[in-house]
C-alpha positions as CSV (number, residue, x, y, z in Angstrom):
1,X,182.7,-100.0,106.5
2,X,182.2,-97.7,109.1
3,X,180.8,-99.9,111.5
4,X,183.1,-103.1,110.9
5,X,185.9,-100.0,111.6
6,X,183.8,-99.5,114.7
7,X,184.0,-103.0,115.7
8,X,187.9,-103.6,115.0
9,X,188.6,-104.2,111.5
10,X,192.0,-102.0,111.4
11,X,193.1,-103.4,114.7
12,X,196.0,-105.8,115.0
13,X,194.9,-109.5,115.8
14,X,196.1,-109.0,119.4
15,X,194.0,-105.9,119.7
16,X,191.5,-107.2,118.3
17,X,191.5,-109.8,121.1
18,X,191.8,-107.6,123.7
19,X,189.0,-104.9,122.6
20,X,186.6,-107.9,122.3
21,X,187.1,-109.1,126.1
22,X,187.1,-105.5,127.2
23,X,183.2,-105.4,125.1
24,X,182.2,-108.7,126.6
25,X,183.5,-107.6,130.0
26,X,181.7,-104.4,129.4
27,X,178.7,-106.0,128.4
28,X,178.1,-108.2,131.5
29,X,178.4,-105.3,134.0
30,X,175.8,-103.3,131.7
31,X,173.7,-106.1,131.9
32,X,174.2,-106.3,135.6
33,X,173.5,-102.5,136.3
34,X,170.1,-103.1,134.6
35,X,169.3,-106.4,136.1
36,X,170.0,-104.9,139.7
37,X,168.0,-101.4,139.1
38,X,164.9,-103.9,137.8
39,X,164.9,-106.4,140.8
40,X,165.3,-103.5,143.5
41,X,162.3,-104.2,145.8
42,X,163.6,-100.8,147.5
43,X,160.0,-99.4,149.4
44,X,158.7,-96.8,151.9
45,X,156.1,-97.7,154.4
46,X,153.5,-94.4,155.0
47,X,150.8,-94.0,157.3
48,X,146.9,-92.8,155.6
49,X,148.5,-89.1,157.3
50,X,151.5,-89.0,155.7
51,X,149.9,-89.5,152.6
52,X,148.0,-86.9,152.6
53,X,147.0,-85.7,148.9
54,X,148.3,-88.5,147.3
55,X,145.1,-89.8,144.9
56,X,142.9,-91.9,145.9
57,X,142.8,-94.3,142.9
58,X,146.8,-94.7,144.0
59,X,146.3,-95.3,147.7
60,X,143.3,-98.0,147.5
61,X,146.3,-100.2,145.3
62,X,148.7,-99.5,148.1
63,X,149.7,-103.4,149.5
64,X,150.3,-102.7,153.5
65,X,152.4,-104.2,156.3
66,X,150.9,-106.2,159.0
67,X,151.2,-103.2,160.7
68,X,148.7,-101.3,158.2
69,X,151.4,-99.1,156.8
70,X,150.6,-98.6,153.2
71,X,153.9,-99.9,151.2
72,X,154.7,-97.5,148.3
73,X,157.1,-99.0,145.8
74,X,159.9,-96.6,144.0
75,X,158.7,-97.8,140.7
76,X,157.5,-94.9,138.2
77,X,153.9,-96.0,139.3
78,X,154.0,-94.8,142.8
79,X,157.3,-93.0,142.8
80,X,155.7,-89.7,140.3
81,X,152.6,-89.8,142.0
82,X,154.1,-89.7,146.2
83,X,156.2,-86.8,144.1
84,X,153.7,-84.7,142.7
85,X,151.1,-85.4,145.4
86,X,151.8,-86.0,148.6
87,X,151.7,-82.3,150.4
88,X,154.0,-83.6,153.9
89,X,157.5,-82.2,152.9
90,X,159.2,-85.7,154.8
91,X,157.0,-88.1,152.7
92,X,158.5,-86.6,149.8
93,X,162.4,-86.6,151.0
94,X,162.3,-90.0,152.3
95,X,160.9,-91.5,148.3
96,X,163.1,-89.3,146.7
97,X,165.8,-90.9,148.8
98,X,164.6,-94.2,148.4
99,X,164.3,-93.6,144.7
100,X,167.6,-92.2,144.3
101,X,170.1,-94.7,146.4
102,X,168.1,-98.2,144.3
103,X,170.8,-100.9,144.3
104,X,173.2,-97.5,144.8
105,X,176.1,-99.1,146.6
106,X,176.3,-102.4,144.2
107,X,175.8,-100.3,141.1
108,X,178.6,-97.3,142.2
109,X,180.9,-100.1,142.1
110,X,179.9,-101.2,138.9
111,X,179.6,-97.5,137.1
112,X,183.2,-97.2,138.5
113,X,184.3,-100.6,136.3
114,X,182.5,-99.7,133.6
115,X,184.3,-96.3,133.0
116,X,187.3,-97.7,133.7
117,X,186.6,-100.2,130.9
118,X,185.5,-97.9,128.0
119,X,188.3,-95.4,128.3
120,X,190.1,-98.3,127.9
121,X,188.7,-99.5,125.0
122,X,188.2,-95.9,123.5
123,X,191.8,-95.9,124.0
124,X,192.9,-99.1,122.0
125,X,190.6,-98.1,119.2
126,X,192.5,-95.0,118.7
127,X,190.4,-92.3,120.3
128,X,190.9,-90.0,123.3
129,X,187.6,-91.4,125.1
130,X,184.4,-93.2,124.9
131,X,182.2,-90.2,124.4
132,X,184.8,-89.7,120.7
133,X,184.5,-93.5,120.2
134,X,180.8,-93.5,120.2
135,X,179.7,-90.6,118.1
136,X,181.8,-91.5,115.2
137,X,179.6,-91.9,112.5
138,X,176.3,-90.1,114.0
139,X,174.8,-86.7,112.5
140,X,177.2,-84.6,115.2
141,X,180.5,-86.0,114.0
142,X,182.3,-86.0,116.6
143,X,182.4,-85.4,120.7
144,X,183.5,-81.9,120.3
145,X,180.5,-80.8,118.2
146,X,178.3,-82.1,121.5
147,X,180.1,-80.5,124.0
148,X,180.2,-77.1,121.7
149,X,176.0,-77.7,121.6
150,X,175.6,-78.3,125.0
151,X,178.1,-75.4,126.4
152,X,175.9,-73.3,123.7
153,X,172.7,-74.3,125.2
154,X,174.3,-73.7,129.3
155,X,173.4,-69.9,129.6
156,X,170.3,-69.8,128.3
157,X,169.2,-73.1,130.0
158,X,170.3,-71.1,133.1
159,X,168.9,-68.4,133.1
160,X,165.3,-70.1,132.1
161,X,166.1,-72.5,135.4
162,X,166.4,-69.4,137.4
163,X,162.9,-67.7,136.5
164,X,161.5,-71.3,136.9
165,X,163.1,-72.2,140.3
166,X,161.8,-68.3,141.3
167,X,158.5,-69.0,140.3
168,X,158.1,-72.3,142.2
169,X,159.6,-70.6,144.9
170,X,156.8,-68.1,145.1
171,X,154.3,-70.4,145.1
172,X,155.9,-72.3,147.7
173,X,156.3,-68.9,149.6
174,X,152.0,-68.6,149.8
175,X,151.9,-71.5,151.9
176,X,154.9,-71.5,153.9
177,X,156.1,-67.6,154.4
178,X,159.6,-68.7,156.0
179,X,161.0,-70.8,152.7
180,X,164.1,-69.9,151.7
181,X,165.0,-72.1,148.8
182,X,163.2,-75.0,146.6
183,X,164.7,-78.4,147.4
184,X,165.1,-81.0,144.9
185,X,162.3,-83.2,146.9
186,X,160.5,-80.0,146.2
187,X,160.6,-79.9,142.4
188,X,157.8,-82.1,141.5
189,X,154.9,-80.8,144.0
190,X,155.7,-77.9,143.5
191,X,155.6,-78.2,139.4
192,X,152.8,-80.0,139.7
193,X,150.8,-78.0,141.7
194,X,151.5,-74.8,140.1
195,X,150.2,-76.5,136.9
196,X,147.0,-77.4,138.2
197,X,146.4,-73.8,139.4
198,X,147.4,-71.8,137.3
199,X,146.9,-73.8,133.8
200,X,144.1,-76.2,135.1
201,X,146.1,-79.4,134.4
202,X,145.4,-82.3,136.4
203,X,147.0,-85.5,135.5
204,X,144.2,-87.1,137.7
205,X,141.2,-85.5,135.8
206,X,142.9,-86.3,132.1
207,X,143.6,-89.6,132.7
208,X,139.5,-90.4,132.6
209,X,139.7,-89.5,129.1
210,X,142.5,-92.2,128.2
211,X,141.3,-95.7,128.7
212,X,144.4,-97.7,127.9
213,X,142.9,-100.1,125.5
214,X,140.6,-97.5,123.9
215,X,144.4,-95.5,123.6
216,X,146.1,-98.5,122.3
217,X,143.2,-98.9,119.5
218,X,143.3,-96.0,118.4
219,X,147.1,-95.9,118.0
220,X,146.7,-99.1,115.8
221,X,144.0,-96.8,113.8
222,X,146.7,-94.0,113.4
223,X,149.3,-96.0,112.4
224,X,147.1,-98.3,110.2
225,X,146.2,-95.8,108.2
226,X,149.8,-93.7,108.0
227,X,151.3,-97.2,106.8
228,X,148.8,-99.3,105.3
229,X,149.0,-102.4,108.1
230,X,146.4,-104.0,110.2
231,X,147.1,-105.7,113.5
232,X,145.8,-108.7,114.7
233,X,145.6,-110.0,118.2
234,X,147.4,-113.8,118.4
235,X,144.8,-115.7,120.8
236,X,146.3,-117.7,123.8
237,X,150.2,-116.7,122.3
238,X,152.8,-118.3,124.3
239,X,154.4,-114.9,126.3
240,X,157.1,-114.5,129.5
241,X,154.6,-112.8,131.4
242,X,150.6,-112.6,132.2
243,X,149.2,-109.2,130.7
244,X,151.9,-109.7,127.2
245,X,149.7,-109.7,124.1
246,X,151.4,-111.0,120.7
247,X,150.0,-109.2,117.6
248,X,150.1,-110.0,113.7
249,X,151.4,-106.9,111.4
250,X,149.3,-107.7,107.9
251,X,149.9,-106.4,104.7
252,X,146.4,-104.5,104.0
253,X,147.2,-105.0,100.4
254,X,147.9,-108.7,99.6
255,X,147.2,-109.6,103.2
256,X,150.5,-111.6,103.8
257,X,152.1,-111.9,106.9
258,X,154.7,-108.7,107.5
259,X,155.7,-109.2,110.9
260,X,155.0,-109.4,114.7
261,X,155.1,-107.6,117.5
262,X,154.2,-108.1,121.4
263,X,152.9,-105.2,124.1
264,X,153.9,-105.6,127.5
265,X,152.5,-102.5,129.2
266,X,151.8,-102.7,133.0
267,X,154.6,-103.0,135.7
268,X,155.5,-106.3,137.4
269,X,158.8,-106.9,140.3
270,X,162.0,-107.3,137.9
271,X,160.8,-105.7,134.5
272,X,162.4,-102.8,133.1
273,X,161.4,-99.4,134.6
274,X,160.9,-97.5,131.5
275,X,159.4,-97.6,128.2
276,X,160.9,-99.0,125.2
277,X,161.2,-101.0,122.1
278,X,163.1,-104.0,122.0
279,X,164.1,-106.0,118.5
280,X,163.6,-109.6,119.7
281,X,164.5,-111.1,115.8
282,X,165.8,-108.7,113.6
283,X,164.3,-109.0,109.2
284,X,167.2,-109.7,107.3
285,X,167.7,-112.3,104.4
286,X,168.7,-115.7,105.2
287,X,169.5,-118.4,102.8
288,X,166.8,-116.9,100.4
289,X,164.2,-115.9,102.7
290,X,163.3,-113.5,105.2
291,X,163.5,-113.5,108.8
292,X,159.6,-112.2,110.0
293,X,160.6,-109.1,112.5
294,X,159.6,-109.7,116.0
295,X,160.0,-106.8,118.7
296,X,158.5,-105.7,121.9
297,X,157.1,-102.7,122.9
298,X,157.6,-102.2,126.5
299,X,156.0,-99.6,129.2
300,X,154.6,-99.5,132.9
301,X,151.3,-97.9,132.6
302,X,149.2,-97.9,135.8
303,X,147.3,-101.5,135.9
304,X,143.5,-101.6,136.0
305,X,142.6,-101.4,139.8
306,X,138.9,-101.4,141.9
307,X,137.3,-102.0,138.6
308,X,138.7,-99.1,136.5
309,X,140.7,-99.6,133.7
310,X,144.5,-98.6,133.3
311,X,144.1,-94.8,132.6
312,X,147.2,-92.7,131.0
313,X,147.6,-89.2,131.3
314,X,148.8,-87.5,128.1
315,X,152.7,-88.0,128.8
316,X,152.0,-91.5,128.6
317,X,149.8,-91.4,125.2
318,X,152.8,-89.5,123.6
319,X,154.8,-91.8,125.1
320,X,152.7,-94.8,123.6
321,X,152.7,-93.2,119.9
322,X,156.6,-92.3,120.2
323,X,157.4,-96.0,121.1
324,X,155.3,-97.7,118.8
325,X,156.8,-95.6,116.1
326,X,159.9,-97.6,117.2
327,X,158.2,-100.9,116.5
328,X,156.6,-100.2,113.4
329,X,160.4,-99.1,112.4
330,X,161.5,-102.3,113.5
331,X,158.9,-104.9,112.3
332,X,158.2,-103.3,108.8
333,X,161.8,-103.4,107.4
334,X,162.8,-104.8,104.5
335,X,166.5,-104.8,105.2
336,X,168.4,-107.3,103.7
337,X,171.4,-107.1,106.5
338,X,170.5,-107.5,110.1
339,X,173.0,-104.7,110.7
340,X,170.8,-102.2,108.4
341,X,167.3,-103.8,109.8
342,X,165.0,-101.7,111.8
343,X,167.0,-99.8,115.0
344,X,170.1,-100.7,113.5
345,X,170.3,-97.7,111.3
346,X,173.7,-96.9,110.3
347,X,172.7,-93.3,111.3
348,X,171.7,-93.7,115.0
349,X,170.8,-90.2,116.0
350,X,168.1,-90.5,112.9
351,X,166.7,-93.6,115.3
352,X,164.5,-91.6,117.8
353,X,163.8,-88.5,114.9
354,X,161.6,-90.9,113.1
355,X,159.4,-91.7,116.2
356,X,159.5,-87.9,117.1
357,X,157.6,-87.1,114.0
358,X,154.7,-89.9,114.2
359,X,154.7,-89.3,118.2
360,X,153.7,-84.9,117.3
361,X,150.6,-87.0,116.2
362,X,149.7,-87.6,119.8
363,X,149.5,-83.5,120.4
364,X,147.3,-82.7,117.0
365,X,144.0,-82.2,118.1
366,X,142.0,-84.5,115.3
367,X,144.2,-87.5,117.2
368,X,143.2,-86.5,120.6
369,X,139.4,-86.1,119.4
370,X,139.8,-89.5,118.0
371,X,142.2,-91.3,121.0
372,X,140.3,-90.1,124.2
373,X,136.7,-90.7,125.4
374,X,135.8,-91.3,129.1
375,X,134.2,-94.2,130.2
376,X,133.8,-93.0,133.9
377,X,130.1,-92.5,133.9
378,X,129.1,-95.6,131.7
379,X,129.4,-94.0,128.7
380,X,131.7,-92.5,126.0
381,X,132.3,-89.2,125.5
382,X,134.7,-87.6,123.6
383,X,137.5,-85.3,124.9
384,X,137.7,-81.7,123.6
C-alpha cells in the first residue's frame, strides 16, 4: 500500500492528473541530464611535457591531434589517471575544469527545472519537500532523521578533513616550500602520491595482478559457489554494442534455465560514466508463467591496449563484486510482482546493503589469493 500511496492513490482525480505530468515532465529532463553528461565529448589536448608522470600504459592509448597533442578525454579512464598522475600543477587545473563544467551550462538549466518540479510535486502529495517525499517508507523514516545523521556526522567529519588536508599539505610543502594551501586540483596527486610513499600502494603495480577476465572468472567462481548457479557464455548473442557479452544463469541443481544477464565493461563515446546494474526485464508472474530476469551489469574498466589485457586496480574488483551482487539480486528472484522483483525492494535502503555484504568478499584475503594472478611475464603467479 505504501507504494501505490507513493504513487497517488489518496489523491483526488485532478491531482492525480497533475502529479503524473509533473513525473513524466520530471522524467524527461532526468533522462536528458544523463543523456547530455554521457555524449559530452568535452577533451584537453597536452603536450608529451605536460604530461609528465602520467603512466605510460595511459599515454601510448592517448588519440592525438594533427598537431601531435595527445587528446585526454574527461571520462573516468583518463580523467583519475591526469588526476593522480600528472606532476605539472596547470595539467591538472585545466582537466579538473574540463571535468567539472561537462554539458555545465545545458544541464544548470535543467537541475534548475527539475527542482522546481519536485518541490512541486512533493508539495501536491502532501509533504514539505522532495527530500520528505522520497524517504517515506525507507529504514530512516523520514528526512529529518537524515539531516539529524548527517549534522551528527559534520564535526567529526571535520575535524578528520582538517588532519587530512594538513597532512597533504605537508607533503606538498617537501616539494614546493612556498605552498600555502591544497587546492581542490590538488587533492588527488597529492592523495595519491602520499599513498604510494608512505604505504607502498601503486594503483599501477596492482593492476598486473588483476587481469579483467581472470577477475571476472573468478567472481563467477565466488558467486557460484555462495548461490549454487553456473554461468554460461551465450555465443554470437545479439547485443547494442561490440565488447557486451550475454550470459546464462543455470540452476546447478536441476540445471534449468534461471535467468540472464549481460556485461558491458569497457568505455565507449555516449555510455554511462559509472558502474551499475540495470533491470532490463524484471521476474514476475505473467499469465501463469514467469518472466526470465534479464539485467545488465555495466562499468568502464580500462580496455585492453598494446597487447595487455584490461587490468583493474582493486577499487575496481570491489567495485566488480559489489555490482554483480546487484545482478545476481536482480536475475535470481522469484518475485511474483514486478514491483517486489529484484531492485524493486519495498525497502530501498536494504538495496545496496545486500551487495555491501557479498562485495567485503573482494577485501578477504582467500578471495584475493584466488581473484589475482599476474600474467605480465608469461606466466601466472598468484598475488599475496
Amino acid at each position: 500500500m505504501e507504494g501505490f500511496e507513493k504513487n497517488g492513490l489518496k489523491l483526488a482525480e485532478a491531482q492525480l492528473a497533475k502529479v503524473k505530468d509533473l513525473k513524466t515532465q520530471l522524467t524527461k529532463l532526468e533522462a536528458e541530464f544523463s543523456a547530455n553528461l554521457n555524449n559530452d565529448n568535452t577533451n584537453v589536448h597536452f603536450t608529451l611535457e605536460e604530461l609528465d608522470g602520467v603512466p605510460e600504459s595511459t599515454i601510448s592509448r592517448l588519440k592525438k591531434t594533427p598537431e601531435g597533442l595527445f587528446i585526454a578525454t574527461t571520462k573516468s579512464t583518463d580523467y583519475t589517471q591526469v588526476m593522480q598522475s600528472a606532476k605539472n600543477v596547470e595539467t591538472r587545473k585545466k582537466m579538473i575544469f574540463a571535468y567539472q563544467n561537462r554539458a555545465g551550462v545545458t544541464n544548470t538549466s535543467l537541475l534548475e527545472k527539475a527542482i522546481s518540479l519536485r518541490q512541486e510535486i512533493a508539495k501536491l502529495m502532501g509533504n514539505r519537500n522532495w527530500a520528505e517525499y522520497r524517504i517515506k517508507g525507507r529504514m530512516a523514516k523520514d528526512d529529518l532523521n537524515v539531516l539529524k545523521f548527517l549534522n551528527g556526522l559534520k564535526t567529526k567529519l571535520a575535524q578528520r578533513n582538517k588532519a587530512d588536508i594538513n597532512q597533504l599539505l605537508k607533503f606538498k610543502q617537501e616539494a614546493d616550500k612556498t605552498a600555502k594551501t591544497v587546492e581542490v586540483w590538488d587533492l588527488p596527486y597529492l592523495s595519491y602520491q602520499l599513498k604510494k610513499r608512505d604505504y607502498t600502494l601503486d594503483d599501477e603495480k596492482i593492476r598486473e595482478y588483476f587481469p579483467a577476465d581472470f577477475v571476472i572468472s573468478g567472481v563467477f567462481d565466488v558467486y557460484s559457489e555462495l548461490l549454487g548457479v553456473r554461468y554460461e557464455k551465450v555465443e554470437n548473442a545479439a547485443a547494442w554494442a561490440p565488447n557486451v557479452n550475454l550470459y546464462k544463469v543455470i540452476d546447478k541443481k536441476d540445471g534449468q534455465l534461471v535467468s540472464y544477464f549481460f556485461t558491458d565493461l569497457t568505455p565507449r563515446e555516449g555510455k554511462y560514466g559509472h558502474a551499475a546494474a540495470f533491470t532490463l526485464i524484471l521476474g514476475r508472474n505473467v499469465d501463469g508463467q514467469y518472466t526470465v530476469p534479464v539485467s545488465s551489469i555495466v562499468a568502464n574498466f580500462n580496455p585492453p591496449s598494446n597487447g595487455k589485457p584490461s587490468l583493474l586496480n582493486h577499487d575496481e574488483v570491489e567495485t566488480l563484486f559489489h555490482e554483480f551482487g546487484h545482478i545476481m539480486h536482480q536475475t535470481l528472484t522469484r518475485a511474483p510482482y514486478g514491483s517486489l522483483s529484484g531492485s524493486a525492494t519495498p525497502k530501498q535502503s536494504l538495496l545496496s546493503a545486500k551487495a555491501v555484504v557479498v562485495a567485503a568478499t573482494a577485501v578477504d584475503k582467500r578471495s584475493v589469493r584466488a581473484n589475482s594472478s599476474s600474467s605480465s611475464s608469461g606466466e601466472f603467479r598468484w598475488f599475496t
